[in-house]
C-alpha positions in Angstrom: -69.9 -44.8 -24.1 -69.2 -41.4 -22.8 -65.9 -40.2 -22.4 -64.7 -39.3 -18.7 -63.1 -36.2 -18.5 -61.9 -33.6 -16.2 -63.8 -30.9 -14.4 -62.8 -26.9 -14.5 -62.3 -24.6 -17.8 -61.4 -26.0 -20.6 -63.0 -29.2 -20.0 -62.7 -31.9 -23.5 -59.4 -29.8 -25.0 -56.4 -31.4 -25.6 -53.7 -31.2 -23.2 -50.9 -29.4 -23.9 -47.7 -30.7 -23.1 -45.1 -28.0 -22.0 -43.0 -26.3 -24.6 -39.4 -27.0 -24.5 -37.2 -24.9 -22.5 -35.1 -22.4 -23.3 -31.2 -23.5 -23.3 -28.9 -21.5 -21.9 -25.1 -21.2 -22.1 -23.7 -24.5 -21.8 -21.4 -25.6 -18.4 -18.6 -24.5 -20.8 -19.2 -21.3 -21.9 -20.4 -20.2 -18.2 -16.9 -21.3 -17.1 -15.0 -19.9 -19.8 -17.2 -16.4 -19.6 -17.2 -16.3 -15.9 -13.5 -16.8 -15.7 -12.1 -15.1 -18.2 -14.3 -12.2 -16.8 -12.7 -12.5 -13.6 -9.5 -12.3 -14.9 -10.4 -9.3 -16.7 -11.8 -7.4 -13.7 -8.7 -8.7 -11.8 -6.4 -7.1 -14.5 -8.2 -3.7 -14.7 -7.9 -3.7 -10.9 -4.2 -4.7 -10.9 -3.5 -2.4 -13.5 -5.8 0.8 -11.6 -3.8 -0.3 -8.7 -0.1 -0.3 -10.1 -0.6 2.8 -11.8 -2.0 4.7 -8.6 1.3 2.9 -6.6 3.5 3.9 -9.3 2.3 7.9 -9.4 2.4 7.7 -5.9 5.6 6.3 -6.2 6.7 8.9 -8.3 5.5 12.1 -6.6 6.8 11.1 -3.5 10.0 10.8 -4.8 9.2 14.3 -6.3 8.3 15.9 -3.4 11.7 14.5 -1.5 13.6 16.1 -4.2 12.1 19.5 -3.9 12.0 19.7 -0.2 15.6 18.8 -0.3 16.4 21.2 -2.7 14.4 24.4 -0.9 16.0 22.7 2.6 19.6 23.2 0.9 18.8 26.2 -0.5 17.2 28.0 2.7 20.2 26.6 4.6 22.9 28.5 2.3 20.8 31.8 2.4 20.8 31.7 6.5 24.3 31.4 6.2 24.6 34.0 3.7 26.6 31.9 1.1 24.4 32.2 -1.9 25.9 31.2 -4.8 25.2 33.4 -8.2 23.6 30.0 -9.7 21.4 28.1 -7.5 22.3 24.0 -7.8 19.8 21.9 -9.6 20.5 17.9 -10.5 17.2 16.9 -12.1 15.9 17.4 -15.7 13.6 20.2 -15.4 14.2 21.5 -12.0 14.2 25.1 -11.5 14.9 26.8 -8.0 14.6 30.3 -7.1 15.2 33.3 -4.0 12.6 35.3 -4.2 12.2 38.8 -2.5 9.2 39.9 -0.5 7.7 41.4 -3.2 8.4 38.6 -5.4 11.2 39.9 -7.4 14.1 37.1 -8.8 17.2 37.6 -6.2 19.5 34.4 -7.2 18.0 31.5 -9.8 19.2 27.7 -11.3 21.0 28.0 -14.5 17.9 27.0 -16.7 15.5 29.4 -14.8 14.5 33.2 -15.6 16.6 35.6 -14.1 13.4 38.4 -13.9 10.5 36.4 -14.2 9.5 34.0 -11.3 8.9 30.8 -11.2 5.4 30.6 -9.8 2.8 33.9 -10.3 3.0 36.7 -7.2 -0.9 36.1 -6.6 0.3 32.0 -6.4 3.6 32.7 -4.1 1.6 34.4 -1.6 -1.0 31.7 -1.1 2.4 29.6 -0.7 3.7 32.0 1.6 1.1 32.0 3.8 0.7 28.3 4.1 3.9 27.7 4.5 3.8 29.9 7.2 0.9 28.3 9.1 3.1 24.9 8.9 6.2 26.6 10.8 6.6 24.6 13.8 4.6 21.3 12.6 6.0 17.8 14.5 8.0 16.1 11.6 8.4 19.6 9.1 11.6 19.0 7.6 13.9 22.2 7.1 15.9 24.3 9.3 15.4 25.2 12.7 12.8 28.4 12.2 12.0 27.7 8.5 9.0 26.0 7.1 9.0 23.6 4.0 5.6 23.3 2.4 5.3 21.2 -0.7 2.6 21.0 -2.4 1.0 20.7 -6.5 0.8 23.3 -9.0 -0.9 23.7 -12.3 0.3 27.2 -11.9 3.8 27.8 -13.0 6.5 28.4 -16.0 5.4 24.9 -16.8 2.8 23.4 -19.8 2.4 20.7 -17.2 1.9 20.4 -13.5 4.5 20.5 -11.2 5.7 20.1 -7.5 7.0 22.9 -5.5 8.4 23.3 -1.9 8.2 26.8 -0.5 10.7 28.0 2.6 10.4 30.7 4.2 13.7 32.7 5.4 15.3 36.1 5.9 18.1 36.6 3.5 20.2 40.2 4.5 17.6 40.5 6.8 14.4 40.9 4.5 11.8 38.4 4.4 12.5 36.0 1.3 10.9 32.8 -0.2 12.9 29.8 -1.3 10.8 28.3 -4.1 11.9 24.6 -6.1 9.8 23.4 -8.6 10.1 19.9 -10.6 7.9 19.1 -13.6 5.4 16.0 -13.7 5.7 15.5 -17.1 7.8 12.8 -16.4 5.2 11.1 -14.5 2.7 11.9 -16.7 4.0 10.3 -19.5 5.1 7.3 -17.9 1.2 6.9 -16.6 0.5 7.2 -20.3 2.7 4.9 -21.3 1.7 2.5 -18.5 -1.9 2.4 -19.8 -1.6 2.4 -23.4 0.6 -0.7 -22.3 -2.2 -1.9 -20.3 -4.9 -1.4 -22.7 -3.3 -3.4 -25.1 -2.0 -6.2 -22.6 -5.5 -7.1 -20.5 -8.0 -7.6 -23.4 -4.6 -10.0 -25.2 -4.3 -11.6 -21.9 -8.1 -11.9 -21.4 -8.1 -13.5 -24.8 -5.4 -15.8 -23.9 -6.6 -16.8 -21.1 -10.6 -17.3 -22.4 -8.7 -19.6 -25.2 -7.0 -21.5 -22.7 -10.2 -22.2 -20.5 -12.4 -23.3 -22.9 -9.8 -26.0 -24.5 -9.2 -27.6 -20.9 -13.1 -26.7 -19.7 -13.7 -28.5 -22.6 -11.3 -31.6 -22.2 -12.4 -31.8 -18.8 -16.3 -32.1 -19.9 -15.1 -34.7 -22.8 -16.1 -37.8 -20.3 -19.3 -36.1 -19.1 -20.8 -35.8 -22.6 -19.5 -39.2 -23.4 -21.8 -39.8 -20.1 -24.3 -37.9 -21.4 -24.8 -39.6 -24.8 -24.6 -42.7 -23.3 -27.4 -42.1 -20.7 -29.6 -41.3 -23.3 -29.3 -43.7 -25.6 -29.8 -46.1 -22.6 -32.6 -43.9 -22.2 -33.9 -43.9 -25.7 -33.4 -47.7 -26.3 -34.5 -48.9 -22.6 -33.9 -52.0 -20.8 -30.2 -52.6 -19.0 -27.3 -50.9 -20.3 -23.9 -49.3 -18.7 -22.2 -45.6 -18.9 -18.6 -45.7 -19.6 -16.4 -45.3 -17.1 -13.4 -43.3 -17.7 -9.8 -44.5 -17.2 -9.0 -42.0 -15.0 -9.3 -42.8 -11.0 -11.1 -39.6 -10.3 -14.4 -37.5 -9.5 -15.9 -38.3 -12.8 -14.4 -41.6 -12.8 -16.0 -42.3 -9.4 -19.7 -40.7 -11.0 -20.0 -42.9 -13.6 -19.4 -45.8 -10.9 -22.6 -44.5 -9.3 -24.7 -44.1 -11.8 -23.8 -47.6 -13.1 -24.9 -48.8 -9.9 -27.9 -46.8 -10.1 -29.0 -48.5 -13.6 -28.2 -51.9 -11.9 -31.2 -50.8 -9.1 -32.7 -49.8 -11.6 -33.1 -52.4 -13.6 -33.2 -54.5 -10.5 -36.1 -52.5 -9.8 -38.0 -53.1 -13.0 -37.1 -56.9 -12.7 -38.7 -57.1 -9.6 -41.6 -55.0 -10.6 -41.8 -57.3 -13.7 -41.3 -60.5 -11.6 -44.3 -59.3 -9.1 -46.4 -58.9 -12.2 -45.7 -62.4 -13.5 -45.9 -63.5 -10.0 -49.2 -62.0 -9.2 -50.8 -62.8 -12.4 -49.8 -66.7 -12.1 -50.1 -67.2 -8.6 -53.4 -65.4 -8.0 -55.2 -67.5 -10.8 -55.8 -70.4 -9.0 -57.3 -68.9 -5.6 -59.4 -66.6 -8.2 -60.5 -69.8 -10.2 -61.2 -71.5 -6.8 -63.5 -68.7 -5.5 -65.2 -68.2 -8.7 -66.1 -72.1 -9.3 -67.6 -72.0 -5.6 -69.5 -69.2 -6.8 -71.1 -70.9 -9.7 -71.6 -74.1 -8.3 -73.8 -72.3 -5.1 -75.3 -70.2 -8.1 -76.6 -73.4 -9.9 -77.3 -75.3 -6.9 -79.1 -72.9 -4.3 -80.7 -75.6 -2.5 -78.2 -78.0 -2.2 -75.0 -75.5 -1.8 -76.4 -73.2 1.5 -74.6 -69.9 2.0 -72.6 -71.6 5.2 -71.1 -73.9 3.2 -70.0 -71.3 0.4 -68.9 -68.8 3.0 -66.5 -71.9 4.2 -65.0 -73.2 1.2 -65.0 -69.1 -0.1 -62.9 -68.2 3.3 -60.4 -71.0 3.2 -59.3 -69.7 -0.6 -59.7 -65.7 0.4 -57.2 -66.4 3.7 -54.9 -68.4 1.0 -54.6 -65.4 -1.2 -54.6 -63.2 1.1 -51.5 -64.7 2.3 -50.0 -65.0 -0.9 -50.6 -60.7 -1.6 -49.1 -60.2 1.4 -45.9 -62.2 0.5 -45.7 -60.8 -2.4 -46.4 -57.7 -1.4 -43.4 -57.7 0.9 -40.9 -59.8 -1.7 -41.8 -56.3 -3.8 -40.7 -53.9 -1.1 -37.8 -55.8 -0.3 -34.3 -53.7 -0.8 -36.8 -50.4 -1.6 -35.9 -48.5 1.8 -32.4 -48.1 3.2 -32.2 -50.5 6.3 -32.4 -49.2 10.0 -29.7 -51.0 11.9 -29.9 -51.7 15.8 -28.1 -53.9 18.3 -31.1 -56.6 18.1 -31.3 -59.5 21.3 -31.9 -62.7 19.8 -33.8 -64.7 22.5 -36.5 -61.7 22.7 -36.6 -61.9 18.7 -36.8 -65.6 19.0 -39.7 -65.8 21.8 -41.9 -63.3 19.7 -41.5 -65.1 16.7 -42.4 -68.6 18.3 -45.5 -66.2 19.8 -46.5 -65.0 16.1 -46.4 -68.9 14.8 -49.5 -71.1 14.2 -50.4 -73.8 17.4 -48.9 -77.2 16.6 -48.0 -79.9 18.9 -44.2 -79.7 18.2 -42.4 -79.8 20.8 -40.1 -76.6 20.7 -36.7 -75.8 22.3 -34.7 -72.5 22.4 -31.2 -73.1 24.2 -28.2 -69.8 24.0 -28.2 -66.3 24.3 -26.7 -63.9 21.1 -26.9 -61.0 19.8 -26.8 -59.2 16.3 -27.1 -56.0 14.2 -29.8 -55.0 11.8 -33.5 -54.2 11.7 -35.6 -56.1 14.5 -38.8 -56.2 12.7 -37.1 -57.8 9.7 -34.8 -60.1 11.9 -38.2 -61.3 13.6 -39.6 -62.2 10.1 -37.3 -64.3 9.2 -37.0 -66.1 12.4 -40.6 -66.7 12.0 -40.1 -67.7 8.4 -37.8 -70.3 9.3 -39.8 -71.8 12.2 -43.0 -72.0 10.4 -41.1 -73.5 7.9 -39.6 -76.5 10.6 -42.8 -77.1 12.3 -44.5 -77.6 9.3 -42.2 -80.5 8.4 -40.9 -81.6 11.7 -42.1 -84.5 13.4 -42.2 -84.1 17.0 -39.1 -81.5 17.5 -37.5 -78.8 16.9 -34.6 -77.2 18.2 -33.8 -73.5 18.1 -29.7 -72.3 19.1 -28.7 -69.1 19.3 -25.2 -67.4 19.2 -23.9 -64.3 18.6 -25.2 -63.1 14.9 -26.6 -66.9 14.5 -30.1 -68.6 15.1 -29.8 -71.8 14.0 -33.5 -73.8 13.7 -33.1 -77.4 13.0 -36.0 -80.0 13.2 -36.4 -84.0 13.1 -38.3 -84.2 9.7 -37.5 -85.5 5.7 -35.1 -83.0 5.2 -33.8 -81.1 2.1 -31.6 -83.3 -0.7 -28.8 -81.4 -1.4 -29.3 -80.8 -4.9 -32.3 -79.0 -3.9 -31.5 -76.4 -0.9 -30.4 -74.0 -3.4 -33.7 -74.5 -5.4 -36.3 -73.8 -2.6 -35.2 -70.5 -2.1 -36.7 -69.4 -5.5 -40.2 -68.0 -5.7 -43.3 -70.7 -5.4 -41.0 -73.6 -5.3 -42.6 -76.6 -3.6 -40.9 -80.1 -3.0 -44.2 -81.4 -1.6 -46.5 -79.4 -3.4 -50.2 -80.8 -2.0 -48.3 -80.9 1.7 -47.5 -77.5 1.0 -51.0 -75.9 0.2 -52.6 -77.9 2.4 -50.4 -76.5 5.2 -50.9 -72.8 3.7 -47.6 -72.5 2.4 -47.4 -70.1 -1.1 -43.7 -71.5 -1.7 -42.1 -67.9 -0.6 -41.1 -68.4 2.6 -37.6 -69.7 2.0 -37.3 -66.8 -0.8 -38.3 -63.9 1.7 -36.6 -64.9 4.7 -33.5 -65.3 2.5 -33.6 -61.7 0.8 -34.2 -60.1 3.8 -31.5 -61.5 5.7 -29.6 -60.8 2.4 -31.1 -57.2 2.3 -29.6 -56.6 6.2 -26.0 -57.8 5.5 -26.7 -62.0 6.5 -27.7 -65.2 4.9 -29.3 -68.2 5.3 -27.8 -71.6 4.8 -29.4 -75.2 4.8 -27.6 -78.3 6.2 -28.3 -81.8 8.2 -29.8 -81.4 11.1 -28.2 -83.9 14.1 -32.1 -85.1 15.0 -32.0 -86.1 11.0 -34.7 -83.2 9.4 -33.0 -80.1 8.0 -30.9 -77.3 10.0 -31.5 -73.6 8.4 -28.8 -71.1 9.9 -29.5 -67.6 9.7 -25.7 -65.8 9.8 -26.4 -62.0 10.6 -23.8 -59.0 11.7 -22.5 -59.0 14.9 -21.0 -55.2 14.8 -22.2 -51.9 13.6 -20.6 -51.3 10.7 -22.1 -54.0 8.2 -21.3 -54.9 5.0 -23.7 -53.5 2.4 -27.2 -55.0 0.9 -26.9 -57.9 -0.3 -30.8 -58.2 -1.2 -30.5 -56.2 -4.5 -29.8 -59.2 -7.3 -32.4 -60.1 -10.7 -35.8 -61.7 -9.1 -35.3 -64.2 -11.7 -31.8 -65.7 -11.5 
């Protein structure tokens, strides 16, 4: 026997299942990485930030105290009460009256005497812009004087420093008013501030990376527990159940759904299992029918003609057709999420009683209703239920209708109580040669029963008043209907 293969390259190797994937960082680590990143960026901002508010800060504060100082200053040379020591307050603050050709005229107690302050080449770069700002909207200083402050690396400082530049007459000859203020202050507080900050943000990074990954990982505790029990449901197969943890929560609710998914699940491989079973037992008989016909017009060609086979061979094809087609629809049963509509019962009704097999019962519909659900599926069961009463009834049947009720009751044996819970299981038959004589399979009860189920009703079996059997169908009668009933074992 030759073997049957594919076609294309390659043709007779074996396949090759797909390697294993690559795993990547766990839910955990991704949290606790892109967190305690974020926190670092956040603190390398914060700390950029605070140290470019602070040295703005700073300067500004700077620059007030210069410009006040060469504003005072200025003020007491127009008034010609310069003092032999010009006043200084801060650490480090030097200011100085400078002649047009740069010479020391009057100096702060801690400044030179002969030497200026800033380099001649230096002053008369100042001069000249403070010059150009003489008359600016918002210039502090004197009426006719000019304050420019400004930065210099230029100066009787190691460091930087701020200096505000006035310029004035003083005895009537051109002068310069020069303060100056170091920013080594500044600078070393900066310093300070970010060999703080280099030490704090990778501690609180650290901290904070620590603190994540303990509660990322107390938080995951439940979904791991979820995890091993799925696969060892998984790995052992059949029904099982997830835990659900104590908490009333997201992952609380989750393991709620997926238990309910395992039920449908296993639901679903019942059913599947069920129409196997069903199939296989059911069909044997119509098989074993056709296939005795078949031998017996095989052995006796003269005395079995081919219109007599095709007879007796279409009266057991129609039979299982009937029965694949019930079964068929048992299996699809509670697979597709119901489409609900307002449905009108005494159209539903009509085409059913269109869609039945003739019979000479008499048949009467009497009431108006309405319901919710799915129109097609409503109409089966109707029709369910009325072949089911005109194949028993006698000479009537009766059919009323109310809102969310169709009510079928007809004048035949009836049901004993003991068994109208029984004949809605699969291929149950009370009268068993009635019953395939008529055509019945035994699962009309059963579907009409999980469909109603399936769009939020039920069917019940009672007396009827003419003496026969009354089958109620109870459906919705608003929009918002409770959920499927129709998903149960096959074989409880």
């Amino acid at each position: 026997m030759s073997a049957v293969g594919t076609g294309g390259a390659g043709q007779g190797a074996p396949a090759r299942s797909p390697g294993p994937r690559a795993r990547g960082w766990s839910v955990r680590v991704r949290l606790t990485v892109l967190t305690a990143a974020s926190m670092c960026v956040a603190l390398v901002i914060g700390a950029v930030l605070l140290t470019t508010v602070l040295s703005r800060g700073r300067v500004a504060a700077l620059d007030d105290i210069v410009r006040d100082r060469a504003t005072t200053v200025a003020a007491l040379v127009t008034e010609d009460r310069v003092p032999a020591a010009l006043p200084v307050a801060e650490p480090g603050e030097i200011v100085q009256l400078l002649d047009a050709d740069g010479r020391v005229i009057s100096s702060s107690p801690n400044a030179s005497r002969t030497l200026p302050v800033v380099p001649a080449r230096e002053l008369d770069d100042l001069r000249s812009r403070a010059a150009r700002t003489a008359g600016t909207p918002g210039t502090a200083g004197t009426v006719g004087t000019a304050v420019l402050v400004t930065a210099t690396e230029v100066s009787a400082y190691d460091v930087g420093a701020r200096v505000a530049v006035v310029t004035t007459t003083y005895r009537g000859e051109p002068a310069t008013v020069v303060a100056t203020v170091p920013l080594a202050e500044v600078q070393g507080l900066l310093r300070a501030l970010a060999v703080s900050l280099v030490g704090v943000v990778p501690v609180l990074t650290a901290l904070l990376a620590f603190a994540i990954w303990a509660v990322v990982g107390r938080a995951l505790a439940p979904v791991e527990q979820l995890r091993r029990a799925a696969a060892q449901v998984a790995g052992e197969g059949g029904p099982g159940a997830l835990p659900v943890p104590r908490s009333d929560d997201e992952l609380g609710a989750l393991a709620r759904t997926l238990n309910e998914m395992l039920d449908r699940l296993e639901t679903a491989a019942t059913r599947q299992r069920a129409f196997v079973a069903d199939a296989a037992h059911e069909l044997r008989s119509p098989i074993a029918s056709l296939r005795a016909g078949i031998d017996v017009a095989r052995a006796h060609p003269a005395t079995y003609t081919s219109a007599e086979l095709a007879a007796d061979l279409e009266v057991e094809v129609l039979r299982m057709q009937a029965l694949v087609d019930d079964l068929l629809l048992l299996a699809r049963v509670g697979s597709a999420p119901v489409v609900r509509d307002r449905i009108d019962l005494v159209a539903v009704v009509h085409e059913a009683i269109g869609a039945t097999r003739p019979s000479d019962v008499q048949l009467d519909v009497t009431g108006t209703g309405t319901c919710w659900g799915d129109r097609a599926a409503v109409q089966r069961v109707v029709r369910n239920l009325l072949d089911n009463a005109l194949r028993h009834a006698s000479s009537r049947v009766a059919v009323g209708l109310a809102d969310g009720s169709v009510q079928v009751d007809d004048d035949g044996g009836g049901i004993p109580v003991a068994d109208r819970e029984r004949v809605f299981e699969r291929f149950v038959r009370l009268d068993d040669a009635r019953e395939r004589e008529a055509g019945g399979s035994g699962l009309g009860l059963a579907i009409a029963r999980e469909i109603a189920r399936e769009n939020g009703g039920d069917i019940h079996l009672g007396d009827s008043p003419a003496g026969g059997l009354s089958a109620t169908l109870s459906m919705p009668t608003g929009a918002q209907v409770p959920p499927s009933r129709a998903i149960r074992a096959a074989a409880s």
